[in-house]
C-alpha positions in Angstrom: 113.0 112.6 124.3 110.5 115.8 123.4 107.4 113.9 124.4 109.4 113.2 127.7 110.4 115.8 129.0 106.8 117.6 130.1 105.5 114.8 132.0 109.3 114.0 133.6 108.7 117.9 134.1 105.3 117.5 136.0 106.8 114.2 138.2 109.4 116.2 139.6 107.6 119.1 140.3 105.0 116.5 142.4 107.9 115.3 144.1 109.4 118.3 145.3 106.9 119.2 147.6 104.1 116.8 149.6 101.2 119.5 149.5 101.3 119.8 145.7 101.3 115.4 145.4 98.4 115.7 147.8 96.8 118.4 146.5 96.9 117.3 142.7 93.9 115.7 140.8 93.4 114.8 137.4 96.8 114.4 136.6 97.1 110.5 135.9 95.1 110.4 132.8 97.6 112.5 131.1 100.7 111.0 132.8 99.0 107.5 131.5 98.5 108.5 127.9 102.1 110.0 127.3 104.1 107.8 128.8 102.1 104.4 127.7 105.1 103.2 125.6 107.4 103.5 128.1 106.4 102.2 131.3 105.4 98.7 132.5 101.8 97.5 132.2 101.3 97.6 136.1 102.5 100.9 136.1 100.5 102.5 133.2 97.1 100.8 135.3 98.3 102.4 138.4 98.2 105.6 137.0 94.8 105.2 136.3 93.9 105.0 139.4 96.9 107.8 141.2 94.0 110.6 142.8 92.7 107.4 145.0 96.0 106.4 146.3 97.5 107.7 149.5 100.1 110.7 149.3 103.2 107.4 149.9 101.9 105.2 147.5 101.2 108.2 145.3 105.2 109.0 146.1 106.1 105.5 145.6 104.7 105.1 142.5 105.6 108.0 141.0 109.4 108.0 141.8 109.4 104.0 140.0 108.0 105.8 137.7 110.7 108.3 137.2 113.1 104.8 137.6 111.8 103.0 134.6 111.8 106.4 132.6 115.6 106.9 133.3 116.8 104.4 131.1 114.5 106.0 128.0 116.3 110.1 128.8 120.0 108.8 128.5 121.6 110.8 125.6 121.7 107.1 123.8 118.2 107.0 123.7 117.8 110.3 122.6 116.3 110.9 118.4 118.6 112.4 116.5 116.6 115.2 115.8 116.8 116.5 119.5 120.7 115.1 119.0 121.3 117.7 115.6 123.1 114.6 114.4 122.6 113.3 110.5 119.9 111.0 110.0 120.9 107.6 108.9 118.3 105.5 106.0 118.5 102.4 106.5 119.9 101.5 103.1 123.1 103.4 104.5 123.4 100.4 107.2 123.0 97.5 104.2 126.7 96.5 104.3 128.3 93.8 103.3 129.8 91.3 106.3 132.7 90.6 103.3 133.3 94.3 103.6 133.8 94.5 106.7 137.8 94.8 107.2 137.8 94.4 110.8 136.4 91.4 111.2 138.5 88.0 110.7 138.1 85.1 108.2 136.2 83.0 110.8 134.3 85.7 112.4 132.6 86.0 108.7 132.2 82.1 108.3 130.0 81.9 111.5 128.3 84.6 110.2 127.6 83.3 106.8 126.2 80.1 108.2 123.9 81.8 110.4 122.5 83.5 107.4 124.3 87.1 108.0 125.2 88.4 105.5 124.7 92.8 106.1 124.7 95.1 109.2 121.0 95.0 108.6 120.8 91.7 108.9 122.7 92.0 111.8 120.6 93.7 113.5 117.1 91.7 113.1 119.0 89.2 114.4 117.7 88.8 117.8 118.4 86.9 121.0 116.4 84.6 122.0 117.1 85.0 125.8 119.3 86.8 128.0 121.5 86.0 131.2 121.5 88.1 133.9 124.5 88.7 135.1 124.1 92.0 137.2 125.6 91.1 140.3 123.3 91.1 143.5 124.5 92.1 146.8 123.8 89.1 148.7 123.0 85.4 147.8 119.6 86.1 149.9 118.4 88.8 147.1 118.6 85.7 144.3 115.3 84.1 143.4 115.2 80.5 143.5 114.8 78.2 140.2 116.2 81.1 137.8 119.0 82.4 137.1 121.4 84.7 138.6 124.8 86.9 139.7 126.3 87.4 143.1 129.8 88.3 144.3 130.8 85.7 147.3 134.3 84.5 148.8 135.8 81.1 148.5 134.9 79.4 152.0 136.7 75.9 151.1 136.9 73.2 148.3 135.9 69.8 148.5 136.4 66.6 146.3 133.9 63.5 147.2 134.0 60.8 144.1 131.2 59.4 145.3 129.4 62.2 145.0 127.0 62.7 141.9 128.7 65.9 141.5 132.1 65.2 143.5 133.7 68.5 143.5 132.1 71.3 145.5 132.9 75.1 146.4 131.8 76.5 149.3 131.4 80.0 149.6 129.9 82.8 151.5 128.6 86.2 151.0 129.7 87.2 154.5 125.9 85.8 155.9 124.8 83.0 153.7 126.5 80.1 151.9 126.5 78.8 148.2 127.5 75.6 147.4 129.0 75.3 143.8 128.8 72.1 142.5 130.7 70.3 139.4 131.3 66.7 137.7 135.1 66.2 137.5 136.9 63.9 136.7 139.9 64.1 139.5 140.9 66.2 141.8 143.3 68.2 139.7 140.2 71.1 139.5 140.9 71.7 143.0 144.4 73.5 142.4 142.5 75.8 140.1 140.7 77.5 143.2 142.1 79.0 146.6 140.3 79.6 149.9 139.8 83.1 151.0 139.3 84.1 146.8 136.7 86.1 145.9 134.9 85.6 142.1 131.3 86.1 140.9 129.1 83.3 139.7 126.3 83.1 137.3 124.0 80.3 137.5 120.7 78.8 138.5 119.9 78.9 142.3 118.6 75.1 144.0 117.8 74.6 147.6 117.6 71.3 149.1 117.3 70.8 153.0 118.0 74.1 153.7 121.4 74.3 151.8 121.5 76.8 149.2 123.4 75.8 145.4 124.3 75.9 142.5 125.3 73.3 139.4 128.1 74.1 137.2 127.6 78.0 137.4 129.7 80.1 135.3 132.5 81.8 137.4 134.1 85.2 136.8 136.7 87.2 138.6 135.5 90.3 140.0 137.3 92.5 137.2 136.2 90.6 134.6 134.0 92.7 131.7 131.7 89.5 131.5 129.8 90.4 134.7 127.6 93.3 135.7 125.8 92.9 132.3 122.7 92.0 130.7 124.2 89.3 128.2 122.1 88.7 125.0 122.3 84.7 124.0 121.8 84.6 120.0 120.5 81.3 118.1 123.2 79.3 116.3 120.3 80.0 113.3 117.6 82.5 112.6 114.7 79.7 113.7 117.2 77.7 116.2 114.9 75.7 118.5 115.7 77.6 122.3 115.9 74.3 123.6 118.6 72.4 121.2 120.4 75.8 121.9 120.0 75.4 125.8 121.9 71.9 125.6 124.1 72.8 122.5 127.4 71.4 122.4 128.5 74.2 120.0 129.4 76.5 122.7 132.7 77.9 121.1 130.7 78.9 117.7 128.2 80.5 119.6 130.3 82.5 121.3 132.2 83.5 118.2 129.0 84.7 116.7 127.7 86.5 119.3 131.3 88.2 119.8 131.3 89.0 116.0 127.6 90.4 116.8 128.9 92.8 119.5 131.8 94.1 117.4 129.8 94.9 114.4 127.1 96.7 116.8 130.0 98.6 118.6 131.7 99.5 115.3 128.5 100.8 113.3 127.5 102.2 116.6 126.8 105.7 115.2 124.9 104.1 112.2 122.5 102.2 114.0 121.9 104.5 117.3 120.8 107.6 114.5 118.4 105.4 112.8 115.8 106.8 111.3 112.7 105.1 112.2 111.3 103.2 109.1 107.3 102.8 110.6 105.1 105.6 110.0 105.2 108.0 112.4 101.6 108.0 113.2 101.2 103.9 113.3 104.1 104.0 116.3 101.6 106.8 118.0 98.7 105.4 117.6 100.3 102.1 118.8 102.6 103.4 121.8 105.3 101.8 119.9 109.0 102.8 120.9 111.4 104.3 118.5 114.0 102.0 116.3 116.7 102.7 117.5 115.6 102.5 121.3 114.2 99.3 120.3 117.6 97.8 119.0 119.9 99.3 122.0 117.3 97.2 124.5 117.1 93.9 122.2 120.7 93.6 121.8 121.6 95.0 125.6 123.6 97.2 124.5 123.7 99.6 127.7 124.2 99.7 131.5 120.9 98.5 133.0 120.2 98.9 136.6 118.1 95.7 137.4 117.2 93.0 135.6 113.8 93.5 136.5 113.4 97.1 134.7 115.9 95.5 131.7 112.6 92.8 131.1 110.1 95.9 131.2 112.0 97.8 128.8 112.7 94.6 126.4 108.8 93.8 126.6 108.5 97.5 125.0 111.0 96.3 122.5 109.2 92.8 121.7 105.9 94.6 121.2 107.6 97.2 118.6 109.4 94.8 116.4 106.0 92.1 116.7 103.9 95.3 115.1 106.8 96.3 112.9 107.1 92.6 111.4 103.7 92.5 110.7 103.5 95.7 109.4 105.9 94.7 106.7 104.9 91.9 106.2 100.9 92.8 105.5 102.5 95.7 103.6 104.0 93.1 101.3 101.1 91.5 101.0 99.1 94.2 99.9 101.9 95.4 97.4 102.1 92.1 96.0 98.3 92.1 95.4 98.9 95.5 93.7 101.8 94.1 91.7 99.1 91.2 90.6 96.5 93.9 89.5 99.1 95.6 87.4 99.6 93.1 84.9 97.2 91.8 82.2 95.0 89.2 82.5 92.4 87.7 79.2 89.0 89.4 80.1 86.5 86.2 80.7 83.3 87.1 79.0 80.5 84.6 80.6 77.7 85.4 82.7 77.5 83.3 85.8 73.9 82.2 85.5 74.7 81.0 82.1 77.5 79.0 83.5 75.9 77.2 86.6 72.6 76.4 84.5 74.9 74.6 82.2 76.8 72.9 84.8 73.5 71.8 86.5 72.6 70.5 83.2 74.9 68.0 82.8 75.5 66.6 86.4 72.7 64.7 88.3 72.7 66.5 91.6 71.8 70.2 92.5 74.4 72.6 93.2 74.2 74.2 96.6 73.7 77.9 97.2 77.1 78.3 98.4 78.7 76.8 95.3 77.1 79.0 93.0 77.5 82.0 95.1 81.6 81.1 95.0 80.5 80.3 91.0 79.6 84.0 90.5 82.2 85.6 92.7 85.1 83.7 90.4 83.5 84.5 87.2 82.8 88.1 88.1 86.5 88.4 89.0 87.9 86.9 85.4 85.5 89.3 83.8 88.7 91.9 84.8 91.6 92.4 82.8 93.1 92.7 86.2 94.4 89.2 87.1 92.1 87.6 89.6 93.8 85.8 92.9 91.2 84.2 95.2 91.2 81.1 97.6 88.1 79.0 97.8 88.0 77.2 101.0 85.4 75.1 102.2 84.9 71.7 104.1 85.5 68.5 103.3 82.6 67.4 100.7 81.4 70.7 100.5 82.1 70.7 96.4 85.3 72.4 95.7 85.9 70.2 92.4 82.5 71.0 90.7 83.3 75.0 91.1 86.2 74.5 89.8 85.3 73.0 87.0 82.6 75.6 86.7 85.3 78.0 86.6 87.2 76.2 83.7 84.1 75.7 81.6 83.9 79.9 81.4 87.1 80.1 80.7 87.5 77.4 77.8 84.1 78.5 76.7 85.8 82.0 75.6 88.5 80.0 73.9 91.2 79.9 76.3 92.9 77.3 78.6 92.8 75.9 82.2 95.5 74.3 84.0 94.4 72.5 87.3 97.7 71.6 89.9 97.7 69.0 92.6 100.4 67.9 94.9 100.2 63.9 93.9 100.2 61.9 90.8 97.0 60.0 93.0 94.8 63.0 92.7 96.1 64.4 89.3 95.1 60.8 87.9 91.4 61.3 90.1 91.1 65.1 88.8 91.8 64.2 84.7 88.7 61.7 85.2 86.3 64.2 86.9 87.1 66.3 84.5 87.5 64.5 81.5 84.1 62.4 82.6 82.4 66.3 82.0 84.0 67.9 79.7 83.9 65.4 76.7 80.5 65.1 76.5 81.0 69.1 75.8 83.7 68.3 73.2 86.7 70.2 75.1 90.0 68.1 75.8 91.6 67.1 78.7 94.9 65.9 78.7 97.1 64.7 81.9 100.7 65.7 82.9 102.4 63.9 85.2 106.2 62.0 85.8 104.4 58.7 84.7 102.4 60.0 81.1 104.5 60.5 77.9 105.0 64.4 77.5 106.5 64.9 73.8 103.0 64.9 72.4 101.0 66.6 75.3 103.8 69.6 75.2 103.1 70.2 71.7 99.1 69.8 71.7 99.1 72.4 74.8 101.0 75.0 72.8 99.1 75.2 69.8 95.9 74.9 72.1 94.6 71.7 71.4 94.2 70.6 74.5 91.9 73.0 76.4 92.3 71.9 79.7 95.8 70.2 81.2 95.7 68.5 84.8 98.9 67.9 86.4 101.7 68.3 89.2 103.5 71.1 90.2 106.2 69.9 88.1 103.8 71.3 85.2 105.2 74.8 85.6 108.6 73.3 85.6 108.9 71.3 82.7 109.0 72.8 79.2 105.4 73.4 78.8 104.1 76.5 76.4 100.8 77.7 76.3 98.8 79.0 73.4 96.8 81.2 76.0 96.3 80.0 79.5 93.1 81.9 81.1 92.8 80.0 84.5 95.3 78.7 86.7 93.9 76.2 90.0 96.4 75.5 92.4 96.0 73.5 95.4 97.0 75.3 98.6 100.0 72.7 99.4 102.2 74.3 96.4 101.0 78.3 96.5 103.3 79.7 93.9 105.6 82.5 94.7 107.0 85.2 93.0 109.3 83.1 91.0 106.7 80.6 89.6 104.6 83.5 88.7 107.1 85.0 86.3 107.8 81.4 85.1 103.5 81.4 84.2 104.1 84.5 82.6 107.0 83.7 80.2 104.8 80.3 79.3 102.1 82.2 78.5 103.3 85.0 75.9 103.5 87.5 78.8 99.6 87.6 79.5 99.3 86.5 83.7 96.3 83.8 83.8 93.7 84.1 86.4 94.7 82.4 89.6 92.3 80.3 91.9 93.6 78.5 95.0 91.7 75.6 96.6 91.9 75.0 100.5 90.8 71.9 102.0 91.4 73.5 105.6 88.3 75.8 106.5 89.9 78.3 109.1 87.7 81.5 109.6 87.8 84.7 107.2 89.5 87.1 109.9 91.9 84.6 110.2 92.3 83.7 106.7 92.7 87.3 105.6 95.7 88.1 108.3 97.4 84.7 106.6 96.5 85.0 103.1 95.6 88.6 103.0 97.1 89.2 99.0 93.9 86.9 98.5 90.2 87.2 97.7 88.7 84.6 99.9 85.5 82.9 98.2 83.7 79.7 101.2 81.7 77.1 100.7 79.4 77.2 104.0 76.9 74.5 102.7 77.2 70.8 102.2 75.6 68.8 99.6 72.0 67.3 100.1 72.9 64.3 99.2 75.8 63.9 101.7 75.2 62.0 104.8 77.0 62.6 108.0 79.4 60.1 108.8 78.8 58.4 111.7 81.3 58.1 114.6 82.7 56.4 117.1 85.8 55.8 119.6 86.9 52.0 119.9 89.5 50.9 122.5 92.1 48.8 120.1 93.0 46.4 123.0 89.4 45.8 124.1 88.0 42.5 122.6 84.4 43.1 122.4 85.5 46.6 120.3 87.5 45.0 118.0 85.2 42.2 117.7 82.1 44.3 116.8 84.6 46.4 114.5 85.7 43.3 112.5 81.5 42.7 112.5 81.0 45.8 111.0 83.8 45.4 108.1 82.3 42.3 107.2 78.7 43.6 106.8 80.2 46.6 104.6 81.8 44.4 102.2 78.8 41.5 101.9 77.1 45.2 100.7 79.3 45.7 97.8 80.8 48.2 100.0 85.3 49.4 101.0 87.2 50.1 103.6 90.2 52.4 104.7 92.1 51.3 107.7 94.8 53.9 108.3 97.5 54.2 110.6 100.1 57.0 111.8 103.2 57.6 109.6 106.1 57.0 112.1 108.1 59.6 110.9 111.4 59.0 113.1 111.7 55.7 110.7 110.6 55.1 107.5 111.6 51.1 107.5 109.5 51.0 111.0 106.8 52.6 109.6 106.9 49.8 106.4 107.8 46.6 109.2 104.5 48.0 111.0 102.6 48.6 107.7 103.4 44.6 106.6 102.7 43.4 110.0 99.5 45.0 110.0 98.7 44.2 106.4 98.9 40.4 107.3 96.9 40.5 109.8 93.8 42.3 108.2 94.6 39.9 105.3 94.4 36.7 107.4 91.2 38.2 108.8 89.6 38.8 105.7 90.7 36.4 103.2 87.9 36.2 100.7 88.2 39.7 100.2 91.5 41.6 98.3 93.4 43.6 100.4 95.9 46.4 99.3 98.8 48.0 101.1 99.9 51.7 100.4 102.9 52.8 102.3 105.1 56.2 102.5 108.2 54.5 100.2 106.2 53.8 97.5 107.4 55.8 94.2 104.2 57.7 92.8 103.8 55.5 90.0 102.9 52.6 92.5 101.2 54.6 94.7 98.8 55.3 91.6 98.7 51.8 90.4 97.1 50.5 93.8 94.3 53.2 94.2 93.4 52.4 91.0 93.2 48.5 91.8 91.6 49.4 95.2 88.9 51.3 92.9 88.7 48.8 90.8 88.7 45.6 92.4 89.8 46.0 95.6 88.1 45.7 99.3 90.2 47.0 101.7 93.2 49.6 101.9 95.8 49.1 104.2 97.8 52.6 104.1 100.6 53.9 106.0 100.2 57.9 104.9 97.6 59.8 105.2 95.0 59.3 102.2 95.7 62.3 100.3 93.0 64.8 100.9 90.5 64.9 97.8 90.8 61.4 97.3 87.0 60.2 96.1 86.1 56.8 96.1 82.1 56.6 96.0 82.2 53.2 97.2 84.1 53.6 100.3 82.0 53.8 103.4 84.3 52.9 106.0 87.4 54.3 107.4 89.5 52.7 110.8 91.8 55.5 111.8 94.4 53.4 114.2 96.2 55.5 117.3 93.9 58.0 116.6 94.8 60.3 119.0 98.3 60.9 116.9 96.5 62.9 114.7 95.1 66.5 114.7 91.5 67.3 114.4 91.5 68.9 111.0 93.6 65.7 109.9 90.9 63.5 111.7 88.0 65.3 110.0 89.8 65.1 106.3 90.3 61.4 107.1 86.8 61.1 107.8 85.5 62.8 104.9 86.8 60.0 102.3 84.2 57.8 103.7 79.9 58.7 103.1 80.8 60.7 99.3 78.4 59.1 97.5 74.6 58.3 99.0 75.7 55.6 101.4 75.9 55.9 105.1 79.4 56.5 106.2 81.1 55.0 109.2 84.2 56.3 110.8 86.1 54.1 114.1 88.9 56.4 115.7 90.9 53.1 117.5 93.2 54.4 120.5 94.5 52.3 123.4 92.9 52.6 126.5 96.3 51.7 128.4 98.2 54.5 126.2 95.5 56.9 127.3 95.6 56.4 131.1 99.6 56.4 131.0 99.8 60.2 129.8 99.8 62.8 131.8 96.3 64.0 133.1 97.1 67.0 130.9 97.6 65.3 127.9 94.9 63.1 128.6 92.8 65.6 129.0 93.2 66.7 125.5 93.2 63.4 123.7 89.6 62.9 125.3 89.0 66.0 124.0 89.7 66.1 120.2 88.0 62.7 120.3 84.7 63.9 122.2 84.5 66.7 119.5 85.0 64.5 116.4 82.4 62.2 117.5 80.0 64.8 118.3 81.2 67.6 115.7 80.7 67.0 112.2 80.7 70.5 110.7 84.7 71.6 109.1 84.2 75.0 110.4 83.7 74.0 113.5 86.2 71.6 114.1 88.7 74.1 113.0 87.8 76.5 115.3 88.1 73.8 118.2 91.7 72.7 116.3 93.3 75.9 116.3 92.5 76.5 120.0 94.0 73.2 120.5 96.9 73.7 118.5 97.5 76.9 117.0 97.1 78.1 113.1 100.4 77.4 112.3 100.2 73.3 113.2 96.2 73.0 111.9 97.2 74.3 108.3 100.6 72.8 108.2 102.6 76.1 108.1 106.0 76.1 109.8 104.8 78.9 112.0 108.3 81.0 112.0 110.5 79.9 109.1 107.1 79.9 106.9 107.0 84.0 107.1 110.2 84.9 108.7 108.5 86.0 111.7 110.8 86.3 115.0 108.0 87.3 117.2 104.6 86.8 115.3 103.0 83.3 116.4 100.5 81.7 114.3 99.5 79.7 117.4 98.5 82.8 119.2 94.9 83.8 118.1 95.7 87.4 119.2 98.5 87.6 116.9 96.2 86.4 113.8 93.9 89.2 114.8 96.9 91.7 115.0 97.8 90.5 111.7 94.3 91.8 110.2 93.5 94.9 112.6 97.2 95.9 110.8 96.1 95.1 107.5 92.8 97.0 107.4 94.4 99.9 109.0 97.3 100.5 106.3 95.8 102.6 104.1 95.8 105.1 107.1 99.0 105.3 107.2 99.8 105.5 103.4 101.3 109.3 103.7 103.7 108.1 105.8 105.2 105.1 103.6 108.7 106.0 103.3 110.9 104.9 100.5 113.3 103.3 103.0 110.1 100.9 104.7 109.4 100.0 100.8 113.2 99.1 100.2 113.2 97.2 103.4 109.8 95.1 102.1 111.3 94.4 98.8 114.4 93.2 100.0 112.6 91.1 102.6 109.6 89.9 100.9 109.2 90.6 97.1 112.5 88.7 96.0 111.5 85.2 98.6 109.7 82.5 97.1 107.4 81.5 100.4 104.8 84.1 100.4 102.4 84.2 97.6 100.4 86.8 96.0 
């Protein structure tokens, strides 16, 4: 490599002669900045430091040096510009698996269901560990508790039945011994070894009492091409979890896929190998990023590799190129597909914000906060556009993100278009159509409701010739035949983000004009964090609750202590002499729906028998939505108490309930605690939230888990701010769990994780630092986001 060569140059020459390594100063600061990208951590810090080493260590270091930078001057590694060989695009290597002649019909089956379908795919498709089988020279030089390859002679063979594992091998290395050991079922295995043969094995090494072993290793003879290798282990599928793969029983698929993998890499090896690189050439700089090319011959171990110990320093190179490339991409797509959104037309909103909020305030009997009409004026300044507005208003529980959207959809209708308002239940489509049909009648605008359960022949027809000025319904309202007669504002709830797909289908409803879009988020995560998730969005937050709203009080009760549940039952009872209701909720037991129902009954009967004067309701998971509907309504109505299996759909606003029993609380996460806790206190009464868990449960886990439990309950009962509690969730779990996002499959990332704060902070340092890069763009990186990105469904713009 060019940028290679002159410090590789400058090493030697230090080597060649101890007066010049003595004598040299200053040196380490440039060695450390060109050759960042290709040596280990340790290394890079060490050079840092070189003039105040001794002339051996300086010798020591330096020649390591010169070890790891080996592997990166092999003519395979070598661009193909210092190679004078013809640059490959990367839509030269986007052929078909069906086209590939010289692989047969079942080698193209696994491939298919691993969702392979193109050499480029191919490629991407990374292991997701590696075995080490470069053979050590003695069983001494093996680390114990991981894996490894040694060559060693066959000392004798024994068969014990009453053994755990009753047939052993015992061989030597000519100083130390290895026991093999297997589960067999006779002694029949024994005629497949001799004494005095020599093989390799590949397995993990034990020690017990002094006696070195190992458990059903893999053996190999010592010609065998399966040793001396750095083996790459692929997923069965892209987002395989390692550990069903580690105990797979699969094991003949898997190795028919990987040995289709290592044909097609072999066969397309001059394809691949004269890549050129699709990043800009300045972001891998500016990054220390290793070439493409250099990046797949690591991943995939396709070379001759030394040790295993410089193989896992080159690989973490590798790791760290395809982390910033995926993100890259995908932040790239983001910001195209905001782009894309601007392009098209959108109805230009005329309404002044001011005139908007004083009207809203007008006809409500509580005072907006600051921070509702600050997100107020941010979404009415952005529908004033003809450029299509996409923004997420997120905010905490309580915090008002109903009344700004219906602030939103009074400018709009006001300027004689329409609003359609999604949710994810029929529960909360039912509770929206009545906060906003409660305000917008007095105003004389209609609101009509679309959901499985309402008659739709009539609503179709009043939607597209306008008559109805605002519709509230499903998702399934962009899927059924619905026309508008010009749709200005679309709110979606976070839960159903629309992708490309649903856009178009908005589009073709709405005679080709693309509606404003606004997306609601009951999960408050911070902006820097928000923006490397959702950064195709504007992000508008309500910071500021209500004055009105009283914190809910809190507590942790011990389920199987008495005198808990005795001053618990207390409580209940002085809540409901006051008029006021209750939620008790427990856990859905996911592993069994009819458990979860059996539980649900069990419990049901027993808060019935306690409170029998008073009507108690049951809502379980296998209810259809039409049920589930009918007994919120009756709990509104008439009811007490609510008995319910799921969670209590975020949103849901009874005024009158002030009470919520969360049951195994520590089963839950803390953002899912907190939404739980906001469907108590909504109205002006004091709120009151009991997180049961069982002592006993708690003092059997683990002190780790334990730990943690008494953690997330320690913070809900002292923390009551969303922001907050967010903040302590996604240390505790990770982004990807806290907003419900399947945090590989969700993106398609293979080494992005959502859990991983620095990651989330990658993802926006990247983002912000794209239009830098802009010159550099090539028409191959764009291909590669389209065919990625644009065409999927999942990420939204």
């Amino acid at each position: 490599m060019e940028d290679l060569e002159k410090p590789i140059s400058l090493i030697k020459d230090l080597l060649s002669s101890d007066i010049k390594l003595e004598r040299a100063k200053g040196f380490g600061a440039y060695l450390s900045n060109a050759l960042k990208p290709y040596i280990s951590e340790s290394l890079y810090k060490s050079l840092n430091i070189i003039d105040e080493l001794s002339k051996e260590k300086k010798r020591a270091l330096l020649e390591q040096i010169l070890q790891e930078l080996e592997a990166f001057t092999r003519p395979s590694y070598i661009p193909t510009s210092i190679q004078k060989q013809k640059l490959r695009r990367l839509r030269d290597l986007n052929i078909r698996i069906e086209d590939m002649d010289f692989l047969n019909k079942n080698q193209k089956k696994i491939l298919s269901a691993s969702g392979i379908n193109t050499l480029i795919d191919v490629l991407w498709y990374f292991p997701y560990t590696y075995e080490n089988r470069l053979v050590s020279k003695s069983i001494s030089s093996l680390s114990l508790d991981t894996y490894g390859t040694v060559s060693v002679k066959i000392e004798n063979l024994v068969y014990d039945e009453k053994e755990k594992y009753p047939f052993s091998i015992i061989t030597t290395d000519g100083k130390s011994k290895l026991v093999l050991k297997f589960k067999a079922k006779d002694k029949s295995v024994m005629g497949w070894y001799q004494k005095g043969q020599s093989i390799v094995v590949y397995g993990m090494l034990k020690e017990f009492r002094g006696q070195k072993y190992m458990i059903h290793p893999k053996i190999f003879s010592e010609s065998s091409k399966e040793i001396d290798i750095v083996k790459p282990v692929y997923p069965l599928e892209r987002f395989e979890d390692p550990q069903s793969a580690l105990v797979s029983s699969s094991q003949k698929r898997r190795k028919l896929l990987e040995s289709s993998i290592k044909s097609i890499l072999n066969y397309y090896k001059d394809y691949w190998q004269n890549l050129q690189d699709i990043l800009p050439e300045e972001f891998l700089k500016d990054n220390d990023l290793i070439p493409l090319s250099t990046a797949f011959k690591i991943i995939h171990a396709e070379d001759y590799f030394k040790d295993f110990k410089s193989f896992e320093s080159m690989l973490s190179k590798a790791k760290k190129r395809f982390l910033y490339e995926e993100i890259f991409i995908f932040e790239l797509a983001m910001l195209k597909r905001r782009s894309l959104v601007k392009s098209l037309n959108a109805p230009s909103i005329n309404a002044e914000p001011d005139s908007i909020i004083k009207e809203v305030q007008s006809n409500i009997n509580f005072p907006l906060t600051n921070a509702q009409k600050r997100a107020i004026t941010e979404i009415i300044n952005d529908m004033k556009s003809t450029k299509p507005m996409s923004r997420l208003l997120q905010g905490d529980v309580g915090s008002g993100k109903t009344m700004v959207s219906i602030a939103s959809a009074l400018a709009v209708v006001k300027d004689g278009f329409q609003a359609a308002v999604m949710v994810p239940t029929e529960i909360l489509a039912n509770q929206h159509y009545k906060n906003f049909h409660d305000f917008f009648s007095k105003l004389g605008y209609r609101v009509g409701l679309l959901t499985s359960s309402t008659s739709k022949t009539d609503i179709h027809k009043l939607i597209s010739i306008g008559e109805i000025d605002i519709v509230i319904g499903t998702h399934a309202l962009v899927q059924e035949k619905v026309k508008f007669k010009n749709l200005g504002l679309a709110i979606v709830d976070e839960q159903h983000r629309f992708g490309v797909a649903q856009r178009q289908i908005l589009l073709e409803k709405n005679n080709n004009h693309m509606p404003h879009m606004l997306y609601m988020s009951a999960t408050p995560i911070p902006r820097t964090i928000a923006m490397g998730i959702f950064g195709d969005l504007d992000i508008s937050v309500l910071d500021e609750m209500p004055a009105m709203r009283k914190p809910v009080k809190t507590a942790v009760l011990y389920s199987d202590s008495q005198k808990d549940m005795d001053f618990l039952i207390n409580h209940i009872k002085k809540e409901l002499e006051q008029g006021n209701k209750v939620y008790i909720v427990y856990p859905l037991i996911e592993e069994s729906e009819k458990l979860d129902l059996k539980a649900a009954q069990t419990e049901y009967e027993k808060w019935k028998n306690i409170f029998k004067d008073y009507k108690v309701l049951l809502l379980h998971g296998r209810m259809n939505d039409k049920e589930k509907s009918s007994v919120m309504e009756e709990f509104k109505e008439s009811g007490h108490i609510l008995v319910s299996t799921t969670v209590i759909e975020v949103g849901i606003d009874v005024k009158e309930a002030s009470t919520i029993v969360i049951e195994d609380a520590h089963r839950f996460g803390l953002s899912q605690l907190h939404q739980l806790r906001g469907r108590v206190g909504r109205g002006d009464k004091e709120g009151y939230c009991f997180l049961l868990v069982n002592s006993a449960f708690i003092k059997s886990q683990k002190t780790t888990e334990q730990n943690a439990t008494l953690q997330r309950l320690r913070i809900m009962v002292k923390t009551r701010n969303g922001f907050e509690i967010s903040l302590e969730d996604l240390k505790l779990r990770g982004p990807g769990d806290v907003l419900g996002l399947s945090q590989s499959g969700y993106f398609g990332f293979s080494f992005a994780d959502l859990k991983k704060e620095e990651h989330l902070k990658l993802m926006s340092t990247i983002r912000e630092a794209i239009p830098k890069y802009k010159k550099g763009i090539s028409e191959d990186l764009m291909w590669f986001v389209n065919k990625k990105y644009m065409d999927e469904k999942v990420i939204v713009a």
